[in-house]
C-alpha positions in Angstrom: -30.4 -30.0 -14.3 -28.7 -27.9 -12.1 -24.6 -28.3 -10.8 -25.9 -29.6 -7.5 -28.0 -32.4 -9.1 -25.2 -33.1 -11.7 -23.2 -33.7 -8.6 -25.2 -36.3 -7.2 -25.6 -38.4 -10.2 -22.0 -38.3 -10.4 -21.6 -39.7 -6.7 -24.3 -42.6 -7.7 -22.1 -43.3 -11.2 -19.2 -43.4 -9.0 -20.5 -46.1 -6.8 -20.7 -48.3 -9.5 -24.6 -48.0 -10.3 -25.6 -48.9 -13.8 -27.3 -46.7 -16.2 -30.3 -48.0 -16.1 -30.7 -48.4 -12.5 -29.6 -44.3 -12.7 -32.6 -43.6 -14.4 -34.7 -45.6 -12.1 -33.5 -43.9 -9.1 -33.5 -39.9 -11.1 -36.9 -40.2 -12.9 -37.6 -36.4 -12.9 -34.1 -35.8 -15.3 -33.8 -36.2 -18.6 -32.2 -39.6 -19.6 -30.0 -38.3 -22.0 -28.8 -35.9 -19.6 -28.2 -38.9 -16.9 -26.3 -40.8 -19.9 -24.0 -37.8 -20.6 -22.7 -38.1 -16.9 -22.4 -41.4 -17.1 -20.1 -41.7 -20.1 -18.4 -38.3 -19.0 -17.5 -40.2 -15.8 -16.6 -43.9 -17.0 -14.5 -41.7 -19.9 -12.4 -40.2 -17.5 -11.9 -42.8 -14.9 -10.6 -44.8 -18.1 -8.3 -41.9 -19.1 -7.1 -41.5 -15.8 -6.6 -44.8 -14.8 -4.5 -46.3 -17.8 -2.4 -48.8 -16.7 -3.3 -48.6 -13.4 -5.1 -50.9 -10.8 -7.7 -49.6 -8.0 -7.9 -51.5 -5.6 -10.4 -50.8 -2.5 -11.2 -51.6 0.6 -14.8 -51.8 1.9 -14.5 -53.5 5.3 
């Protein structure tokens, strides 16, 4: 998979979209490549975010 492609599962993962729904939508990658940006990017949200609270807006 190549840095562009990485780039938009990573935009889908940060949407909130669920593993399995990833694979669903990227069925031409590897799954185990999919699952390695997911947990990359849940890991480092959780790193980054200790302690804090998000809070967003989607009006």
């Amino acid at each position: 998979m190549n840095k562009k492609d990485q780039m938009t599962v990573e935009n889908f993962v940060s949407t909130g979209m669920e593993l399995e729904t990833l694979y669903t939508c990227f069925p031409d990658f590897s799954k185990d490549e999919i699952a390695a940006i997911y947990n990359n990017y849940n890991e480092n949200i959780l790193n980054n975010n200790e302690g804090q609270t998000i809070s967003i807006n989607c009006t």
